[in-house]
N, C-alpha and C positions, 0 to 999 in steps of 0.2 A: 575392451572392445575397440578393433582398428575401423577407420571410416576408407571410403574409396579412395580419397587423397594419397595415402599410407601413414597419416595419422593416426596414433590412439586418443581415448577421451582422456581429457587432464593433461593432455601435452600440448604444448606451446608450438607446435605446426601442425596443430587443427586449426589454430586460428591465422597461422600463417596460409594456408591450402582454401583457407573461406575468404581472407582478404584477397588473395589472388585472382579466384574467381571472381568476386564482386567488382574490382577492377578491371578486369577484360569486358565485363559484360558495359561498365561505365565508359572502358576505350570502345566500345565497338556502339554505342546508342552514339555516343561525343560523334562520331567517324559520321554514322551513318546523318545526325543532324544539320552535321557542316556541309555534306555531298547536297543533300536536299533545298538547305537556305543556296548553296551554287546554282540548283537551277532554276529557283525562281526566278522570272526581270527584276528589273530596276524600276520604282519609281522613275519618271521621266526626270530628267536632270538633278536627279540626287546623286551626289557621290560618284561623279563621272565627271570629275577636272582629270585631264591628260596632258600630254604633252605632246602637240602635231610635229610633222615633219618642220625644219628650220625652227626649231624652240618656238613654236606658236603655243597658243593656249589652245586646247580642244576638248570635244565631249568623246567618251566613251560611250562602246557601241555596249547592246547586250551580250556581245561574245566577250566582255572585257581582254582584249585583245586589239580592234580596231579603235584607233582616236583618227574622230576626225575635225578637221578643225573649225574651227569655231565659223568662221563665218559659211561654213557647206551646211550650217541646222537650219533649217525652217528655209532652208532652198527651195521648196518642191520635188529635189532629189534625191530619193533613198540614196544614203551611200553606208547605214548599216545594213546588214541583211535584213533584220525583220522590221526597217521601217520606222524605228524609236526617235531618230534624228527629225523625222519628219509629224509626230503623232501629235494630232490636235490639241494635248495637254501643253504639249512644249510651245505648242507654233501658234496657239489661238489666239494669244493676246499681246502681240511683240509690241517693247521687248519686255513688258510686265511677267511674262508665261517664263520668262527664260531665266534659267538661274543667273546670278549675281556674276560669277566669273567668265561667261559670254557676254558680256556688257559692258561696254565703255561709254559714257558718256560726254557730249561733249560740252563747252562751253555754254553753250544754248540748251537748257533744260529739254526743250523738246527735240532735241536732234541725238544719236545715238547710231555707235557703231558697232559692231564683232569685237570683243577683244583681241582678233588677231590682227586685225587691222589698227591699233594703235602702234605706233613708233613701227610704222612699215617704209617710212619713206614718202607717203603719198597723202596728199591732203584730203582725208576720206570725207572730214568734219564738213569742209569747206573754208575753216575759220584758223586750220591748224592748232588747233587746240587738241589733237589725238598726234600730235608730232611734236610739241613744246615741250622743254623740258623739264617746264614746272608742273602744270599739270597731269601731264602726262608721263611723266617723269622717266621721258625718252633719254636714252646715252648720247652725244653727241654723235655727231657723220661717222658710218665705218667706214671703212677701209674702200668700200664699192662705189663709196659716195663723197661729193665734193660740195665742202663748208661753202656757202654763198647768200648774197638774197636773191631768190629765183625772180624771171621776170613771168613766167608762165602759172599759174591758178595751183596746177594739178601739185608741186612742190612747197614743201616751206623755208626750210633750211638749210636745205639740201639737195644737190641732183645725182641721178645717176652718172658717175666718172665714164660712164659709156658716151655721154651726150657730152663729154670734153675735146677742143679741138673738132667738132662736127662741121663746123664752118655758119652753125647759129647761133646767134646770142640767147642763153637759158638764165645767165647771172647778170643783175644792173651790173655789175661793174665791167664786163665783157671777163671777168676772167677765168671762165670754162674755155675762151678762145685763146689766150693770152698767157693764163698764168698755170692752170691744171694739167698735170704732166698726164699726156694719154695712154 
């Protein structure tokens, strides 16, 4: 007796023609499970480390598609579409609410930045301690910036090579005026 497959019974592609089938039906629930878990959201800041434009750290929108960076969450300003960067879970309790890799801490337990603002160049902390290169464990001055000790707050160790040659003093020793090629 042949079955639909074109197997007969007692032949070895009857059970070829049933494993077949039981496998398509497995690739195609497998298929249809994964489609489905894509469109559910995201818990708020689960599993949405990205990587923002200029190698920042950033969260991931629900279109897994957009990152944005880390210090745009809990802005006030949508800048996912449906508003996940901004939602009470993420934003209620800063920077407790936020996941661990939006958070820098700084020196001073109670003081705390974006992780994209660490090693940016700019004294976010106050104390430079999100520029230092021990705790922070910033690379020293690129290429844009000039090794110094600044005389202005907003700097640690560094200034913009833009403000070399300006005709103001940025480093005690004057040599952003002196010594840094413009």
């Amino acid at each position: 007796r042949c079955h639909p497959c074109g197997a007969c019974s007692g032949c070895t592609r009857r059970h070829f023609c049933i494993s077949a089938v039981a496998l398509l039906v497995l690739v195609a629930a497998v298929a249809s499970g994964v489609a489905a878990l894509a469109l559910l959201p995201w818990a708020p800041g689960l599993n949405r480390l990205c990587t923002a434009p200029n190698n920042r750290t950033g969260f991931l929108c629900d279109d897994r598609v957009t990152c944005v960076p880390a210090s745009w969450v809990c802005d006030r300003v949508s800048n996912c579409r449906n508003g996940e960067d901004e939602q009470e879970q993420l934003c209620g309790d800063l920077p407790h609410s936020l996941p661990g890799y939006l958070v820098f801490y700084c020196s001073n337990p109670r003081s705390w930045v974006y992780a994209d603002q660490r090693c940016n160049g700019m004294n976010d902390c106050g104390d430079c301690s999100d520029e230092t290169w021990g705790s922070a464990a910033c690379p020293p001055c690129g290429q844009e910036w000039w090794s110094c000790s600044p005389v202005h707050f907003q700097f640690c160790s560094c200034i913009p090579r833009r403000l070399c040659r300006d005709g103001t003093q940025h480093c005690l020793d004057w040599s952003d005026e002196f010594v840094c090629p413009a």
